[in-house]
C-alpha positions as CSV (number, residue, x, y, z in Angstrom):
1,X,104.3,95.0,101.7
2,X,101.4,92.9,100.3
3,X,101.0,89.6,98.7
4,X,98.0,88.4,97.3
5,X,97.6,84.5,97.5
6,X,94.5,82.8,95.5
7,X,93.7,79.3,97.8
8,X,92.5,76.3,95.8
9,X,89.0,77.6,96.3
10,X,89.8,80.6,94.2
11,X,89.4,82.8,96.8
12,X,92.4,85.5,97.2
13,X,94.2,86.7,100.5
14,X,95.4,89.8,101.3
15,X,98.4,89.0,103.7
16,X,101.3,91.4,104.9
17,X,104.8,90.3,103.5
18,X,107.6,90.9,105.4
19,X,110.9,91.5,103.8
20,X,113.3,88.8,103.2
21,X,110.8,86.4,104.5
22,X,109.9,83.4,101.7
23,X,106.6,83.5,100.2
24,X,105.7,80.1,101.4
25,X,106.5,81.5,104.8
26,X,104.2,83.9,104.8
27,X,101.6,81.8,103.2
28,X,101.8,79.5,106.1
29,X,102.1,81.9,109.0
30,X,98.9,82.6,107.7
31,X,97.4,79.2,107.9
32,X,96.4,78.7,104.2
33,X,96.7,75.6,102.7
34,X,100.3,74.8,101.5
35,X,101.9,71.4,102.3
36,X,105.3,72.7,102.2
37,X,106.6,69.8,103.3
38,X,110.9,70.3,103.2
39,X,110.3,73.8,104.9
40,X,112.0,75.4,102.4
41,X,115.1,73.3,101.2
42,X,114.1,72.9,98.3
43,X,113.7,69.3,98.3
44,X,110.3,69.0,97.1
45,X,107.4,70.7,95.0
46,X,104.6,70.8,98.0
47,X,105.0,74.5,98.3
48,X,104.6,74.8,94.1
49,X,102.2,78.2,93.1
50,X,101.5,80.4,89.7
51,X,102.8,83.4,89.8
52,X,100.4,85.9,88.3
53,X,101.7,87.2,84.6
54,X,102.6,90.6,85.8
55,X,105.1,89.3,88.0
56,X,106.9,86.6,86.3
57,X,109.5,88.8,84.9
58,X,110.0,90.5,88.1
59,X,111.3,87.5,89.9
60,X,115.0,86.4,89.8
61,X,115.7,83.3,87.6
62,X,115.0,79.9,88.4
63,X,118.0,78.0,89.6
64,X,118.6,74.7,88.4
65,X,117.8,73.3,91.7
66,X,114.0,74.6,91.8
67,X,113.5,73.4,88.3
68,X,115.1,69.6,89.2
69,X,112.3,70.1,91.9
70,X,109.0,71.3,89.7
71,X,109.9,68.4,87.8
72,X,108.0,66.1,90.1
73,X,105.1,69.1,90.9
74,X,101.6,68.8,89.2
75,X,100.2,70.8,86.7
76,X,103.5,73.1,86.0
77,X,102.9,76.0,84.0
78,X,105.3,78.6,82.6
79,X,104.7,80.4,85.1
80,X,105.1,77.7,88.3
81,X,107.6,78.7,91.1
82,X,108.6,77.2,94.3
83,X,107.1,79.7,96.8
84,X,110.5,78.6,98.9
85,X,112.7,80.3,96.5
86,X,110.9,83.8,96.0
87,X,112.4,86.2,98.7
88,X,109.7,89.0,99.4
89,X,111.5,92.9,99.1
90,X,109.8,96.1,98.4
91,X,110.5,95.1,94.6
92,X,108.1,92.6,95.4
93,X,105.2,94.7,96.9
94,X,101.9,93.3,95.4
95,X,103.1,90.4,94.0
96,X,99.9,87.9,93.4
97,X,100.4,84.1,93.3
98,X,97.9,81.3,93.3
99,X,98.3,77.8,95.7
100,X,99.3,75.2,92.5
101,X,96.9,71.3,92.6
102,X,98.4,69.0,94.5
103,X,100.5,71.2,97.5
104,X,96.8,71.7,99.3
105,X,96.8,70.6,102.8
């Protein structure tokens, strides 16, 4: 499985997703730069990305949680995400997201 991640240069990453792993996982395994501070308890918005338009719909719903946390995040769009909460699955293969302001290292 594949995941394309755009850094905050604007360059984009072609990094191997592994199923059931969470995208801000694999972003860091990989050493780009997400703060991802709470390591994935959803108790921040430091691991907050755009998920490219194809692929909003494709996601499950937001739970209240995430949305209580993107409150505090910079820059939300319609399309912001915790990359905590997004579970990678074959479903998800090719799924493109971009590192939000303000959750650089």
């Amino acid at each position: 499985m594949k995941i394309y991640v755009t850094d905050p240069d604007g360059k984009e990453h072609e990094l191997e997703g592994l199923d059931g792993w969470r995208v801000m996982e694999i972003i860091k395994d990989y050493g780009l730069p997400l703060k991802a501070e709470c390591g994935g308890a959803c108790c921040c918005a430091t691991c907050h990305v755009y998920v490219h338009e194809d692929w909003v719909d494709k996601l499950y719903e937001m739970r209240d949680d995430e949305e209580d946390m993107l409150d505090e995040a910079i820059d939300v769009q319609d399309n912001s995400r915790l990359s905590c909460q997004i579970l990678m699955s074959e479903a998800l293969d090719g799924l493109k997201v971009t590192i939000a302001p303000g959750t650089e290292i």
